[in-house]
LUMTIBA-102191 format. One record per atom (N, C-alpha, C, O, CB): atom name; x, y, z. Coordinates in Angstrom, 3 decimals, always signed. Glycine has a CB too. Layout:
N
KEMAR  site         X         Y         Z
KEMAR    CA         X         Y         Z
...
//
This chain:
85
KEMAR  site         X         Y         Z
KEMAR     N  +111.251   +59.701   +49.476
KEMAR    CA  +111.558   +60.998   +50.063
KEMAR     C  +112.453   +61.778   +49.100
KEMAR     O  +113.472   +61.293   +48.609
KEMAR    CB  +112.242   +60.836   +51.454
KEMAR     N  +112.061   +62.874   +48.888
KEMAR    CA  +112.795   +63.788   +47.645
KEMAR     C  +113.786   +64.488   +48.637
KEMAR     O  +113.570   +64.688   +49.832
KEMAR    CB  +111.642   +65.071   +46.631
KEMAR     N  +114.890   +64.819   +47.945
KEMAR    CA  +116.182   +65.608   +48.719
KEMAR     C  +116.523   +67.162   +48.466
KEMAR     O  +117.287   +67.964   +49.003
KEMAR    CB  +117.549   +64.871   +48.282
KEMAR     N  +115.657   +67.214   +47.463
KEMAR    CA  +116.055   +68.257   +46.607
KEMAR     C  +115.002   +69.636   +47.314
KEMAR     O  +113.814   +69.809   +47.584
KEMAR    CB  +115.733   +67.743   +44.778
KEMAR     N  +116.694   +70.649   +47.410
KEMAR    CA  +116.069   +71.445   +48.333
KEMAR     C  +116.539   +71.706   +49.833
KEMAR     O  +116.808   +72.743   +50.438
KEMAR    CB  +114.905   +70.959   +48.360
KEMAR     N  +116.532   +70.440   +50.176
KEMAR    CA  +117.249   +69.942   +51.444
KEMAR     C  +118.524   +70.016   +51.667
KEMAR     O  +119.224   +69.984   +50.655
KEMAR    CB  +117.086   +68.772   +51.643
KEMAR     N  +119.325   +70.150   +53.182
KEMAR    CA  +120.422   +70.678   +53.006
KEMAR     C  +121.516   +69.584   +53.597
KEMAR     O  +121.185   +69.076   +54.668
KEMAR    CB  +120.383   +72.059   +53.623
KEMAR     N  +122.479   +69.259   +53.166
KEMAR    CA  +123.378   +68.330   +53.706
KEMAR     C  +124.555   +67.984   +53.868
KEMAR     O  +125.243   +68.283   +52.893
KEMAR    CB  +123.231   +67.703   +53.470
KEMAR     N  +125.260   +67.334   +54.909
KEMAR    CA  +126.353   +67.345   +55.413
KEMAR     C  +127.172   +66.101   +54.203
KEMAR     O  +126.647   +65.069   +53.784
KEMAR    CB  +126.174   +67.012   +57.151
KEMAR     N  +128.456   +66.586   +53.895
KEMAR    CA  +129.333   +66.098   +53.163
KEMAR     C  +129.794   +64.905   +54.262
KEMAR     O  +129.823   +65.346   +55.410
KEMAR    CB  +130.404   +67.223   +52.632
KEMAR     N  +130.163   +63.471   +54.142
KEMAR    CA  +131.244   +62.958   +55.056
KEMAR     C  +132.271   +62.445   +54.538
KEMAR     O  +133.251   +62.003   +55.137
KEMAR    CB  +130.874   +62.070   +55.870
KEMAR     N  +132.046   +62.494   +53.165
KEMAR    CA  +133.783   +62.055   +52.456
KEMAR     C  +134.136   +63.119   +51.650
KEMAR     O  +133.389   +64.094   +51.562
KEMAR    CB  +133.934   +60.560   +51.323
KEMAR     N  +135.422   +63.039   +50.911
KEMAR    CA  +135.960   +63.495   +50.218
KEMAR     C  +136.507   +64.755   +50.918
KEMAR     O  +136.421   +64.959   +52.128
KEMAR    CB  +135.275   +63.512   +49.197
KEMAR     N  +137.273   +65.856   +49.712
KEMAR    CA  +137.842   +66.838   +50.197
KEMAR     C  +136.763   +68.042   +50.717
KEMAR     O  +137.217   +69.169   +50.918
KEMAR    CB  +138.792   +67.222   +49.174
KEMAR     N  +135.310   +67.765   +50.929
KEMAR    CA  +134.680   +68.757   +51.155
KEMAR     C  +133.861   +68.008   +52.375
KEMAR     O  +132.660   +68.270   +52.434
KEMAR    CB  +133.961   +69.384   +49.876
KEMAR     N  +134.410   +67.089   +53.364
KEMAR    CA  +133.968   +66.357   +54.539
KEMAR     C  +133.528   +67.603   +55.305
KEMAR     O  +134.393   +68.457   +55.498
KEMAR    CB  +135.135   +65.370   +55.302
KEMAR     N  +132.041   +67.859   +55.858
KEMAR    CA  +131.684   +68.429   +56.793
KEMAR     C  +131.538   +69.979   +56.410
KEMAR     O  +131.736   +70.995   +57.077
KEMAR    CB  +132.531   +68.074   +57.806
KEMAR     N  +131.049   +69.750   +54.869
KEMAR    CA  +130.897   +70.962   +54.419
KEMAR     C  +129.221   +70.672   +54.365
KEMAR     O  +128.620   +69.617   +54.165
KEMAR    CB  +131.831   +71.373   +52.984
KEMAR     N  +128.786   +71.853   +54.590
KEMAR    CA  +126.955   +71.513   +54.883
KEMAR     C  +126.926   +72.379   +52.750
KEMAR     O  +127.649   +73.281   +52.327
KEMAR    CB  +125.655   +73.131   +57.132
KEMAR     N  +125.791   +71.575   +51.956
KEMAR    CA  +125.323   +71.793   +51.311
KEMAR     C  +124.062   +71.791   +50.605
KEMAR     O  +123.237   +71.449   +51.453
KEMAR    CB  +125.829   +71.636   +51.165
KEMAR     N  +123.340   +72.035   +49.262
KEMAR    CA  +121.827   +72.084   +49.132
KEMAR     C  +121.987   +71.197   +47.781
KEMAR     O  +122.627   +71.273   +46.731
KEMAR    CB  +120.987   +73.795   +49.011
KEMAR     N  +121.374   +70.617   +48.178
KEMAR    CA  +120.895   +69.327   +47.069
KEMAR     C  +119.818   +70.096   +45.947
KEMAR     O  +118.681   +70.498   +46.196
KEMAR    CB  +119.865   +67.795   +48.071
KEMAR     N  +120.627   +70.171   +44.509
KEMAR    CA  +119.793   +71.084   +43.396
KEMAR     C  +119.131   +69.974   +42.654
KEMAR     O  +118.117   +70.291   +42.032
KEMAR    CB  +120.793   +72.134   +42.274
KEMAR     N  +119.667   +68.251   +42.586
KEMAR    CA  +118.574   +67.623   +42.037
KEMAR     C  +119.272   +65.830   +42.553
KEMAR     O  +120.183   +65.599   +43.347
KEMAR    CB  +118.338   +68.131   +40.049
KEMAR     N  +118.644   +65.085   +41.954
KEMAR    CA  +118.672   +63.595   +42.299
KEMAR     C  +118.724   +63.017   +41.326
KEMAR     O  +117.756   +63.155   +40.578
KEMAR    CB  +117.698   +63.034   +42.985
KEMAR     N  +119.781   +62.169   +40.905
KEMAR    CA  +120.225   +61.612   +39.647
KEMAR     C  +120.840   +60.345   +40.446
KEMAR     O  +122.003   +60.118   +40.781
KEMAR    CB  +121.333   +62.638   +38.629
KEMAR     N  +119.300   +59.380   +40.688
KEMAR    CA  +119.404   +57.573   +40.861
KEMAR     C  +120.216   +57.826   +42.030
KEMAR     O  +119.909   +58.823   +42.683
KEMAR    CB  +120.281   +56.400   +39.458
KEMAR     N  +121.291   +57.052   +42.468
KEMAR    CA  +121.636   +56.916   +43.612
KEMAR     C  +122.978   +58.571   +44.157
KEMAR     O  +123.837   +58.613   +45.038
KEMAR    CB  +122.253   +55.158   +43.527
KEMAR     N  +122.591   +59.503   +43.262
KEMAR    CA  +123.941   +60.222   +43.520
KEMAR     C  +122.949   +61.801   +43.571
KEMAR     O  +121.734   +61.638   +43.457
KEMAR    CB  +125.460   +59.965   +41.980
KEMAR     N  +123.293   +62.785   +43.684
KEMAR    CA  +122.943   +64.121   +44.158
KEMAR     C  +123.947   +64.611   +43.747
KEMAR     O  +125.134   +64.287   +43.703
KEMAR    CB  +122.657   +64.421   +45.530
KEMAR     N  +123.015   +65.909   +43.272
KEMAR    CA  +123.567   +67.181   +42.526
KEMAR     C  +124.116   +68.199   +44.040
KEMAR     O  +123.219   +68.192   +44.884
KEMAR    CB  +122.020   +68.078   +41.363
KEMAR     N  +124.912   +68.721   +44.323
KEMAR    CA  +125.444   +69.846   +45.215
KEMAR     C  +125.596   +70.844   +44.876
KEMAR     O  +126.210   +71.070   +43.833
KEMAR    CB  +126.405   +69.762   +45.696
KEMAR     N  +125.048   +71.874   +45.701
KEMAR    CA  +126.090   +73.524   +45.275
KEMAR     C  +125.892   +74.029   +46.493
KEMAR     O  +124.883   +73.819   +47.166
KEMAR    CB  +125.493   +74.879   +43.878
KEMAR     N  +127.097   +74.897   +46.915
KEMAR    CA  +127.236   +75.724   +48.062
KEMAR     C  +127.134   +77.288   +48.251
KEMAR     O  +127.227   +78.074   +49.193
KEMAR    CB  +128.324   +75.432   +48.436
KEMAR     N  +126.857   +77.365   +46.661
KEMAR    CA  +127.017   +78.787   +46.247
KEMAR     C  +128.028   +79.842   +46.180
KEMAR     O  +128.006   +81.024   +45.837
KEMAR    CB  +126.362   +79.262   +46.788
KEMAR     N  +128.936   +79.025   +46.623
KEMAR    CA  +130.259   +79.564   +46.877
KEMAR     C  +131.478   +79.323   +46.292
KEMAR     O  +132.102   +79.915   +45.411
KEMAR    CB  +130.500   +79.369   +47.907
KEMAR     N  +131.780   +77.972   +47.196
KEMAR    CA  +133.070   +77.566   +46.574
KEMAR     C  +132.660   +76.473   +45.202
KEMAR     O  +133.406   +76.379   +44.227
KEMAR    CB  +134.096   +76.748   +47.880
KEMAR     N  +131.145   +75.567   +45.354
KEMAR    CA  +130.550   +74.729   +44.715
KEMAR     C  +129.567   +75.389   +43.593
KEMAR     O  +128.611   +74.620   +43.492
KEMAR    CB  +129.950   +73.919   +45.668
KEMAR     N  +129.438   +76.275   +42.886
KEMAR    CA  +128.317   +77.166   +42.375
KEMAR     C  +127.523   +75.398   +41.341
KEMAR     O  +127.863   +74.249   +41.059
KEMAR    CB  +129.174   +79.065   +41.077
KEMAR     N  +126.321   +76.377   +41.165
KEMAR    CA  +125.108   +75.960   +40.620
KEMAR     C  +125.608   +75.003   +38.907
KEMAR     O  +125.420   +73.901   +38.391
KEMAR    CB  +124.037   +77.610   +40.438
KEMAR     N  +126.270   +76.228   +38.615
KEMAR    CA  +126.843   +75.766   +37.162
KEMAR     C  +127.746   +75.088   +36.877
KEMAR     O  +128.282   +75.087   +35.769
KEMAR    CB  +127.178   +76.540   +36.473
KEMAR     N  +128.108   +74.305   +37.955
KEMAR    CA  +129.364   +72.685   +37.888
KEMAR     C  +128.769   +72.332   +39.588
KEMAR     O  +129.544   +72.304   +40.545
KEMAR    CB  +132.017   +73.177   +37.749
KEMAR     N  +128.097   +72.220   +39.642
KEMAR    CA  +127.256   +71.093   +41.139
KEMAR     C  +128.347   +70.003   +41.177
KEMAR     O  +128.843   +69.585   +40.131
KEMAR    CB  +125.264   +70.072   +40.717
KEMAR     N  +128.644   +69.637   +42.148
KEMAR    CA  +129.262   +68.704   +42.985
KEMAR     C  +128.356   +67.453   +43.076
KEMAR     O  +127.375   +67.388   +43.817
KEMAR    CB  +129.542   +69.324   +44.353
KEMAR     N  +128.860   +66.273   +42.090
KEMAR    CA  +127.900   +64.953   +42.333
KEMAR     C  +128.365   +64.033   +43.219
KEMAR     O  +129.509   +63.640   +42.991
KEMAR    CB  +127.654   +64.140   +41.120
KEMAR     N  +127.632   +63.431   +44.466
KEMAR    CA  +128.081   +62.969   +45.542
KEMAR     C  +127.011   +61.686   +45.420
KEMAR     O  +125.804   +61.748   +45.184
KEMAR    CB  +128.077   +64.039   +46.842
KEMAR     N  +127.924   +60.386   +45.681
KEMAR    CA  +126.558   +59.501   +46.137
KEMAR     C  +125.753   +59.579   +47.592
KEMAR     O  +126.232   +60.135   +48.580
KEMAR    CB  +126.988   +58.011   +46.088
KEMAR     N  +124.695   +59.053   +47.566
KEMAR    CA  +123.952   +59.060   +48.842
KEMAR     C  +124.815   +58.746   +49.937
KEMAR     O  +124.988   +59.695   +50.702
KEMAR    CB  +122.826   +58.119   +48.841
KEMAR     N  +125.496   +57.520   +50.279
KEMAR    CA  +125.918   +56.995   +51.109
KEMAR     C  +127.598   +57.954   +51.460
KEMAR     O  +128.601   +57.648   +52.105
KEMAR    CB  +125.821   +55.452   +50.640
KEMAR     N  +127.283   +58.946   +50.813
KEMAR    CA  +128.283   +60.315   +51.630
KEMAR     C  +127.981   +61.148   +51.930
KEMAR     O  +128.731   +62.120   +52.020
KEMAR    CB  +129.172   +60.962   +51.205
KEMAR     N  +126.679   +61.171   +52.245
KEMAR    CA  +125.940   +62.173   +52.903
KEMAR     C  +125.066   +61.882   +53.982
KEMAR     O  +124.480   +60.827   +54.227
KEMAR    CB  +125.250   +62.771   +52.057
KEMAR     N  +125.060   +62.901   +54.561
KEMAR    CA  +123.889   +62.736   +55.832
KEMAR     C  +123.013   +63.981   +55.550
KEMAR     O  +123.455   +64.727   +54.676
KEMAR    CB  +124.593   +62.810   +57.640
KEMAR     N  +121.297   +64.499   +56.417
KEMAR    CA  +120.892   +65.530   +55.980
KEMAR     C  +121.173   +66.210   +57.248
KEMAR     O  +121.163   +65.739   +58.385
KEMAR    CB  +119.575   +65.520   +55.375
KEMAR     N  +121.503   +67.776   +56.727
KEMAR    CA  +121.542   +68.571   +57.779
KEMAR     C  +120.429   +68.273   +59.488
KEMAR     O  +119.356   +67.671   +59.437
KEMAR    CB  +121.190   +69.906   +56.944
KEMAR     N  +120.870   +68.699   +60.480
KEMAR    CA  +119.878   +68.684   +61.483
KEMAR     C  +118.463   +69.136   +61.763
KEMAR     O  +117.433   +68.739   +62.308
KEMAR    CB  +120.346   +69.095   +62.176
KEMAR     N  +119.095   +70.486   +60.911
KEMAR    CA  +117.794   +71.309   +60.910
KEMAR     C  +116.885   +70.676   +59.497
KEMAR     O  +117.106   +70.112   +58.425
KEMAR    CB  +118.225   +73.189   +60.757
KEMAR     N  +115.927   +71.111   +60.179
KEMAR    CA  +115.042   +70.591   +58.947
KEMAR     C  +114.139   +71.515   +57.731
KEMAR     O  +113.107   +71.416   +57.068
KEMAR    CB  +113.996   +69.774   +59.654
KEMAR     N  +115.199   +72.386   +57.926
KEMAR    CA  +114.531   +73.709   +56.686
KEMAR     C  +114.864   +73.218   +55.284
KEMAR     O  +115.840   +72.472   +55.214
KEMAR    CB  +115.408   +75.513   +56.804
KEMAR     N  +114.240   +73.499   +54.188
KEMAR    CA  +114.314   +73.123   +53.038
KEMAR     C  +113.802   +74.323   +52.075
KEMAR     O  +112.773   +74.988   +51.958
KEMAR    CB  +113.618   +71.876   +52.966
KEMAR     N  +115.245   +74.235   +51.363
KEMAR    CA  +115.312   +75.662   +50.821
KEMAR     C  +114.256   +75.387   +49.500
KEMAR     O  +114.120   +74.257   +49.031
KEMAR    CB  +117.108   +76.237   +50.360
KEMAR     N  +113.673   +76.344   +49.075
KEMAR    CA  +112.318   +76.102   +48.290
KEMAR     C  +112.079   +77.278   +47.151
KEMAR     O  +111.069   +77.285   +46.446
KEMAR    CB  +110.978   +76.119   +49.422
KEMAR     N  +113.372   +78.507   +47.029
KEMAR    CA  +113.673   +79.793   +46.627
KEMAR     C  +114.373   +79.425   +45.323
KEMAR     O  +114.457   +78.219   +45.090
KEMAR    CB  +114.529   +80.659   +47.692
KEMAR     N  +114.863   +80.235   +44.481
KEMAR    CA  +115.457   +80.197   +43.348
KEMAR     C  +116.980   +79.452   +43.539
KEMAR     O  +117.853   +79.485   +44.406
KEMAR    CB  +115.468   +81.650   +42.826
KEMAR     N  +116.801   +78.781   +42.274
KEMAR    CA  +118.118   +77.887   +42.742
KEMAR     C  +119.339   +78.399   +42.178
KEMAR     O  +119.941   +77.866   +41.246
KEMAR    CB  +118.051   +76.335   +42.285
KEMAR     N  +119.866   +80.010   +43.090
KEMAR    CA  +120.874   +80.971   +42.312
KEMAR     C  +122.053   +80.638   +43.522
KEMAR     O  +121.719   +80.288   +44.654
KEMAR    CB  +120.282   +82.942   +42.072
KEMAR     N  +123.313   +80.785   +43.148
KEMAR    CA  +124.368   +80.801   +43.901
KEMAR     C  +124.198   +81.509   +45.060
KEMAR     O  +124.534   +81.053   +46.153
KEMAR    CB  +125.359   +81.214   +43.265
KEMAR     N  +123.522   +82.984   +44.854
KEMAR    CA  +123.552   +84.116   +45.580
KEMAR     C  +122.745   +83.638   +46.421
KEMAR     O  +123.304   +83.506   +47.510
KEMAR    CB  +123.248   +85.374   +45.014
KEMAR     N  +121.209   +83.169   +46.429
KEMAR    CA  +120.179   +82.512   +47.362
KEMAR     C  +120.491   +81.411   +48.202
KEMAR     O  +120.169   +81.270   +49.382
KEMAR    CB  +119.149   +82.060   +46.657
KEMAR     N  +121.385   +80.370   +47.221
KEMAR    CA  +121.613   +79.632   +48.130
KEMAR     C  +122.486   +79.477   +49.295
KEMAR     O  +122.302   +78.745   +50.268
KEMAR    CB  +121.690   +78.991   +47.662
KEMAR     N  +123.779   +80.526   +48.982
KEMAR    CA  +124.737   +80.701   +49.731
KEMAR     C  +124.109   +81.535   +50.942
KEMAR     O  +124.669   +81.483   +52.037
KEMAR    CB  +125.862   +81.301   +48.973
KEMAR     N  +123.094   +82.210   +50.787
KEMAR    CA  +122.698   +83.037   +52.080
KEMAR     C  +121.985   +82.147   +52.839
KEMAR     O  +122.336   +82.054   +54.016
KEMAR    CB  +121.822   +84.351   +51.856
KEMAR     N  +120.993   +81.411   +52.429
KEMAR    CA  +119.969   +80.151   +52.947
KEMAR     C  +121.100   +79.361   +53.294
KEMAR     O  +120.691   +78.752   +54.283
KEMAR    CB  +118.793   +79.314   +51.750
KEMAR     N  +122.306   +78.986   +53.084
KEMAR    CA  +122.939   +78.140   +53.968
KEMAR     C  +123.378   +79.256   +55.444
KEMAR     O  +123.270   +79.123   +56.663
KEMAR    CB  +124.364   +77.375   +53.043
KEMAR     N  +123.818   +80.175   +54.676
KEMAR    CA  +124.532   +80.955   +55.585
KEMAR     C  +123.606   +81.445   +56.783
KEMAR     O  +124.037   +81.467   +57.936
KEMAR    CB  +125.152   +82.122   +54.828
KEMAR     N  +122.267   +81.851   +56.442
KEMAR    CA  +121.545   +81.992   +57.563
KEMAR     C  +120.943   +80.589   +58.619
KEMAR     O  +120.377   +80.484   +59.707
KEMAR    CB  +120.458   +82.779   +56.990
KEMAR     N  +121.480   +79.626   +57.509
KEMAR    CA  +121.071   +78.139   +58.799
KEMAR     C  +121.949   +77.953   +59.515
KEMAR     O  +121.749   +77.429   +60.611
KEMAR    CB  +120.844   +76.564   +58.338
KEMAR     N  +122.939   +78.253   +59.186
KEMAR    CA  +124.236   +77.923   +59.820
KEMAR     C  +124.505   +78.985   +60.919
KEMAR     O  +124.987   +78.685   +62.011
KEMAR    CB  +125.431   +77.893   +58.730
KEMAR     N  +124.133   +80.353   +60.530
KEMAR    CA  +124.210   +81.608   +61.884
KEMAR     C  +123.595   +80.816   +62.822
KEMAR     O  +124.345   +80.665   +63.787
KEMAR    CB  +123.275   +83.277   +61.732
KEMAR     N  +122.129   +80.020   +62.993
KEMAR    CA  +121.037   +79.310   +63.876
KEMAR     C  +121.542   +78.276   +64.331
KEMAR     O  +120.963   +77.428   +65.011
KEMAR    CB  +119.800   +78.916   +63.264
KEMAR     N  +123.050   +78.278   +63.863
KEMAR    CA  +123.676   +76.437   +64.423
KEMAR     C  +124.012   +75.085   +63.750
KEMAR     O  +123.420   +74.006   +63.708
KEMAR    CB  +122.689   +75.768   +65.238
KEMAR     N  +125.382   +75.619   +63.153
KEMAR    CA  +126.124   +74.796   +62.094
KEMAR     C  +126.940   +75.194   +61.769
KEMAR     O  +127.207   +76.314   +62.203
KEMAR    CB  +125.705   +74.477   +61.105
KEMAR     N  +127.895   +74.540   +60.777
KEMAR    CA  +129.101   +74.589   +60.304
KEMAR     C  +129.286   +75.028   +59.027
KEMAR     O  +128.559   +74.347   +58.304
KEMAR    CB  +129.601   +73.534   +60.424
KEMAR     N  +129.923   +75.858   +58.366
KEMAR    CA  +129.864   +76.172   +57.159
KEMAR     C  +131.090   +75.868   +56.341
KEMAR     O  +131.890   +76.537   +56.996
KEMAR    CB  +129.530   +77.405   +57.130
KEMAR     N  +131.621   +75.474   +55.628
KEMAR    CA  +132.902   +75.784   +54.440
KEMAR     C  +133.558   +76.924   +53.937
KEMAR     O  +134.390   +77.163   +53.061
KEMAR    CB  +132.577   +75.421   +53.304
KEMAR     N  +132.882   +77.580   +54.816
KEMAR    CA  +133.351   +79.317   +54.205
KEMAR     C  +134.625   +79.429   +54.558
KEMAR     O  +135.247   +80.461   +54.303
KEMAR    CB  +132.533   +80.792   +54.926
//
């Protein structure tokens, strides 16, 4: 199952319960960006086993720009979720 694209909940570290979008998969760890506080151009590497995937099951599939992704979270999250903002 590929992740990338997909959006997901942080459960450790200083960004616990921050929902984010997985930009790629590197063996057991994932690339992050939030578009915000996390941008594209220093991704946040998290192993698997600190993450869970968001509820919803949308999978962002658009350009992988700070600006896109921060709205694609932001509009999943208007529909019911938590954001880091």
């Amino acid at each position: 199952m590929s992740f990338v694209g997909r959006l997901v909940v942080s459960t450790a570290g200083h960004d616990k319960g921050c929902i984010l979008c997985v930009l790629e998969e590197q063996g057991e760890y994932l690339l992050l960006a939030d578009g915000k506080q996390r941008k594209v151009q220093k991704p946040k590497r998290k192993k698997l086993k600190h993450i869970v995937l968001f509820e919803d099951a949308a999978i962002y599939s658009g350009p992988m720009t700070n600006k896109a992704i921060h709205a694609f979270i932001r509009d999943t999250v208007n529909a019911g979720g938590q954001s880091c903002d």
